[in-house]
C-alpha positions in Angstrom: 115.5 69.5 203.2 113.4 66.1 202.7 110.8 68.0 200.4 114.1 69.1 198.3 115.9 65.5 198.4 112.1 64.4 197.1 112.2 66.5 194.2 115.1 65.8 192.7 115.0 62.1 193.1 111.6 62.8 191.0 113.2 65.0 188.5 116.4 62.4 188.3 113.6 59.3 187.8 111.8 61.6 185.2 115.0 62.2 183.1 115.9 59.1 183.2 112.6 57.5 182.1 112.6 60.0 179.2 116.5 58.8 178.3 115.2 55.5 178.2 112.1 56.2 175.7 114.5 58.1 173.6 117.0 55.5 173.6 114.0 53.2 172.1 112.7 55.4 169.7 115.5 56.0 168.0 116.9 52.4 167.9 113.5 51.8 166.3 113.6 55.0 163.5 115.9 52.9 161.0 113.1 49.9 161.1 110.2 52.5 161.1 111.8 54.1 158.0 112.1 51.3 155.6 108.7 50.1 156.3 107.2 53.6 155.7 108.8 53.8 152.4 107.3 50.3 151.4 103.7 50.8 152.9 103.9 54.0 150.4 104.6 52.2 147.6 102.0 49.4 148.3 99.3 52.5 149.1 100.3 53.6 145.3 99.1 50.5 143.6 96.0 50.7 145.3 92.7 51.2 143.0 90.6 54.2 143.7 87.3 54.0 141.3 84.5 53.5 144.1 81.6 52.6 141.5 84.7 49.5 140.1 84.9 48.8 143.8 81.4 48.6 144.3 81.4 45.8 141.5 83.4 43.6 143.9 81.2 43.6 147.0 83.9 46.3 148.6 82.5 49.8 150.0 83.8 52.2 147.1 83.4 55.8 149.3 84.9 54.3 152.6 87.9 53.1 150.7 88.9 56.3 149.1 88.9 57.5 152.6 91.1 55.2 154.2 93.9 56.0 151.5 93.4 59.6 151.8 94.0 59.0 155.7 96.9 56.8 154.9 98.6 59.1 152.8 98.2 62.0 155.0 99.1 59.5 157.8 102.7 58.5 156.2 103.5 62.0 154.6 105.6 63.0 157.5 107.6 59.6 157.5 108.9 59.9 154.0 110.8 62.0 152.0 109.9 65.3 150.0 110.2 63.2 146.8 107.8 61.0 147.7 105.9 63.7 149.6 104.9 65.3 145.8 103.5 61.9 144.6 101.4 62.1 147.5 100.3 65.2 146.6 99.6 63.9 143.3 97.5 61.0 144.0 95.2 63.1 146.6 94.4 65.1 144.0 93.5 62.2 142.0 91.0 61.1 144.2 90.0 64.9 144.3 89.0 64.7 140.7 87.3 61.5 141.0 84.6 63.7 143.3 84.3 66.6 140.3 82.6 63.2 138.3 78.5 63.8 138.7 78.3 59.3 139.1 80.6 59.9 142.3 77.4 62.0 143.6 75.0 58.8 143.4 73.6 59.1 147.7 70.6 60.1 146.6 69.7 56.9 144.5 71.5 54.1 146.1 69.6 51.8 148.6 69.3 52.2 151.9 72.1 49.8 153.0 74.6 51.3 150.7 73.2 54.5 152.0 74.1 53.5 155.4 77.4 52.1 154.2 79.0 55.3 152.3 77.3 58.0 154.3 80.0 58.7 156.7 82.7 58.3 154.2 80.8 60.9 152.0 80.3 63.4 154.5 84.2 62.3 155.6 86.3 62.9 152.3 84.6 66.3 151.7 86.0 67.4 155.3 89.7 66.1 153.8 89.3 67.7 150.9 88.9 70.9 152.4 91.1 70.4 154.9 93.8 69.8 152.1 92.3 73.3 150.3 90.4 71.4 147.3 87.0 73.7 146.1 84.1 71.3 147.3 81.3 74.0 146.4 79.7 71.4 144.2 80.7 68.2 147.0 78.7 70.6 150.0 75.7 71.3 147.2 75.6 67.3 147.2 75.9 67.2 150.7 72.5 69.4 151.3 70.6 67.5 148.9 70.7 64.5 151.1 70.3 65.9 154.4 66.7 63.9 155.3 67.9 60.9 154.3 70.6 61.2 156.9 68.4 62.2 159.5 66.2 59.7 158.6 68.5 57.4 159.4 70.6 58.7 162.3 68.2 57.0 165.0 69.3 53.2 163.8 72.7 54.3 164.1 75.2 52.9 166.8 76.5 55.3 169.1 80.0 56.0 168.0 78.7 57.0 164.9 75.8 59.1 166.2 78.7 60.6 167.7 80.8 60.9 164.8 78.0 62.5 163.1 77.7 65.1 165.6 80.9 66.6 164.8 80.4 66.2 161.2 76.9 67.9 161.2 78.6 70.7 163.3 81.5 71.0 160.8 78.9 71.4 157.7 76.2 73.3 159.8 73.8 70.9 159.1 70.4 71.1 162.0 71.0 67.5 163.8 67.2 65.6 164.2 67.7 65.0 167.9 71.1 66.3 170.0 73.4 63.8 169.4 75.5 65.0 171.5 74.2 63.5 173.9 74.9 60.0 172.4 78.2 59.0 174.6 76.4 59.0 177.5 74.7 55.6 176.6 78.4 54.4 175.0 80.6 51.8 176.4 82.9 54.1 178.2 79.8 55.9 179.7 78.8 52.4 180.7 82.2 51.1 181.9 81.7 47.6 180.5 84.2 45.1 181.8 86.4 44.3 179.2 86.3 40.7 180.3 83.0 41.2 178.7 83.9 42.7 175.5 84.0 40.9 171.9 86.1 42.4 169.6 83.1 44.4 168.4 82.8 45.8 171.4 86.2 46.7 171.5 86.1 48.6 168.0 83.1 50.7 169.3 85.4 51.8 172.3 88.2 52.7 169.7 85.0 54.9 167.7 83.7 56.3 170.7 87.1 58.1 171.2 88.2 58.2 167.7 84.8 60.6 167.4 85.9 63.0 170.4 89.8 63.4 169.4 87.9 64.1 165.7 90.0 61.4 164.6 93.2 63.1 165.4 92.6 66.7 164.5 92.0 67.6 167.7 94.4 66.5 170.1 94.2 68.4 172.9 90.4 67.8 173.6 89.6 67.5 177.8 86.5 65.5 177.4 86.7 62.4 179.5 86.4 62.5 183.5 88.9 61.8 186.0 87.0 58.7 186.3 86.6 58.0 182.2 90.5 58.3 182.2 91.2 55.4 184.7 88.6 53.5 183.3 89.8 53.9 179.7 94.1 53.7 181.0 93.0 50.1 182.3 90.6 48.7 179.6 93.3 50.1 176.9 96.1 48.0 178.6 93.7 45.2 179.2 92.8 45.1 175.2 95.7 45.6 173.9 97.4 43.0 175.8 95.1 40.8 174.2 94.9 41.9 170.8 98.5 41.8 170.2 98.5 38.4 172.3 96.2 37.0 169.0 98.0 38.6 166.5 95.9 41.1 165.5 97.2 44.3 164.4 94.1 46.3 163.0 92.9 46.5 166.5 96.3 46.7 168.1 97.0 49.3 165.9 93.3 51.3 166.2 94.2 50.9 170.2 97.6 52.2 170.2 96.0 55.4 168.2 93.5 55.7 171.1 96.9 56.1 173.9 98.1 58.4 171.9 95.3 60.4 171.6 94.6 60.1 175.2 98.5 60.2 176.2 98.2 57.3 178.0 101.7 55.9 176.1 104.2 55.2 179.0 103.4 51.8 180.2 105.6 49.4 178.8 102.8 47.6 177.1 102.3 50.1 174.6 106.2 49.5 173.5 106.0 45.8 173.2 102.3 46.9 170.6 104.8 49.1 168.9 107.5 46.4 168.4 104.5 43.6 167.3 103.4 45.9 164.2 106.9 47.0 163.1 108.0 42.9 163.2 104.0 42.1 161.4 104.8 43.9 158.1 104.1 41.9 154.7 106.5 41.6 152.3 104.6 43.7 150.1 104.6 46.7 152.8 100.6 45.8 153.7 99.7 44.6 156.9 97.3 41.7 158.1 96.6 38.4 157.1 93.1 37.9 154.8 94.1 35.8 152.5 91.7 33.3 153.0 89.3 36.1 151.3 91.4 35.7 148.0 89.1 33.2 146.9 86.5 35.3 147.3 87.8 39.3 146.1 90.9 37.8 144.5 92.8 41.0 144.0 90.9 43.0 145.1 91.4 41.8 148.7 94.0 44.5 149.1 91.2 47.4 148.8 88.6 45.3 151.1 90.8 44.3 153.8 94.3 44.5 153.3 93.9 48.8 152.9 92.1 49.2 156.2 94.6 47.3 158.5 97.7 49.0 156.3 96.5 52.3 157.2 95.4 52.2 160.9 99.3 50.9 161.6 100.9 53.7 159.6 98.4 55.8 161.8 99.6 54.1 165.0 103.1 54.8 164.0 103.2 58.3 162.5 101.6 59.1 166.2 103.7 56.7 168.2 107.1 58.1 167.0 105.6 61.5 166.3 108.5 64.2 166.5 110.9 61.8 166.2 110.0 60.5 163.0 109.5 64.2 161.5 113.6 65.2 162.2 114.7 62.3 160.1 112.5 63.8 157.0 114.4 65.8 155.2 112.6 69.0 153.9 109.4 70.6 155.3 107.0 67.8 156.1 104.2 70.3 156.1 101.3 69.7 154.0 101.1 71.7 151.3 97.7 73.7 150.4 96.6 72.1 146.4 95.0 74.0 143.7 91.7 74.3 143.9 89.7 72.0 141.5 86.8 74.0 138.9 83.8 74.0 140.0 
């Protein structure tokens, strides 16, 4: 009779916890609305030309990727109208891979190298992903193959890692098993987070941004029993102080990481969620660089300003999940595109 009592005082604590998390989530779907609709807009006036970025000091490639992921990111939170601009403007950037300059790995220097190549390698996967012909993109792709395992040793370990899954995606022969990279990582390691700059602490993000495939997918069972405390406290521990300081690129990249890891019940990750929807610009971006203005002027919205902007959509979209999508009206669904000429 006890073991009964027991289990539905469990099931009547469960309920109500999950009454309570409803409760919030929708009180917070009118707020998480608006700002959607105005993070779209600012995401439509940014530039996309990589070799007009490049001009500017900003990294051309890597920014065409984080408003691809932006869009896709958002495209459940607004509505179908805006949903077909999106589909516009992706295949916008899909065209501006058709041009032979956008193809330029081969001849750039080794830093840019370094800089673009997991961008490169990145927006062809989206592309696909999104049903765009990237027969000529992959023929690019093979061409620079030994300068990217040329490289691959004097790479850090998340993106070793990242460029595991990307070499198995393409079937391109890795150099050495990278695979093998996380176990040298910092959640291998278990590095106090006392001990941990905010370097540090993106590398962490990477490490299990790489696994999850950077959302696509979810239901990965990767880390150990012991990985999953470690990584439960060290999350808590880091976001605690990242939204402490006001900073919501990392609050945001660490919120994506609970929610990939399903580690979003303790009450911590609510009060993250309530410092990015009350951090929004004006303008819909998020962060603070303008002390950069006087060195990018405008063009501090593509070199900073994007980056931030689109992790916290991410961190949204994924926070309020379901929710979010029954408040779109129409079928959020991406749609397949027409396939570019070779």
């Amino acid at each position: 009779m006890q073991k009964i009592i027991l289990i539905f005082l469990s099931l009547f604590i469960i309920s109500s916890c999950d009454l309570i998390e409803n409760r919030w989530r929708n009180a917070k779907l009118p707020i998480l609305n608006k700002e959607m609709l105005l993070s779209k807009a600012w995401l439509d006036t940014i530039r996309t030309n990589p070799l007009e970025l490049r001009q500017y000091g900003i990294k051309g490639k890597k920014k065409l990727v984080e408003l691809f992921d932006a869009y896709l990111a958002v495209y459940n939170l607004v509505s179908a109208r805006e949903r077909k601009f999106i589909d516009r403007r992706l295949y916008d950037i899909a065209k501006i891979t058709q041009h032979p300059e956008y193809h330029n790995m081969a001849f750039i220097d080794d830093e840019q190298f370094k800089e673009d190549a997991t961008s490169y390698l990145r927006l062809c996967y989206l592309l696909e992903r999104r049903g765009f012909n990237t027969a000529v993109y992959r023929q690019e792709i093979k061409k620079i193959i030994p300068r990217l395992n040329a490289h691959m040793p004097e790479r850090g370990i998340n993106q070793q890692m990242t460029f595991h899954w990307y070499y198995s995606y393409f079937a391109i022969e890795e150099p050495f098993p990278s695979d093998k990279s996380f176990t040298k990582g910092i959640i291998a390691q278990k590095l106090d987070t006392k001990a941990m700059d905010e370097k540090d602490a993106y590398d962490l993000t990477h490490e299990i941004f790489a696994i999850y495939e950077y959302g696509d997918k979810p239901n990965v069972d990767f880390f150990t029993e012991n990985d999953r405390i470690y990584l439960k406290n060290t999350l808590k521990e880091l976001i605690i102080r990242y939204t402490a300081s006001r900073d919501p690129d990392l609050t945001a990249e660490l919120i994506i990481c609970t929610e990939l890891l399903k580690m979003q019940n303790d009450p911590v990750f609510k009060k993250a969620i309530d410092y990015l929807l009350s951090s929004q610009n004006s303008d819909g971006s998020f962060g603070n660089y303008e002390r950069l203005h006087l060195i990018y002027g405008d063009y501090v919205k593509e070199g900073y300003y994007l980056h931030t902007t689109g992790v916290v959509i991410k961190a949204l979209s994924l926070a309020f999940n379901d929710k979010a999508k029954a408040k779109v009206k129409g079928n959020p669904k991406l749609k397949p595109q027409p396939l570019l000429k070779k």
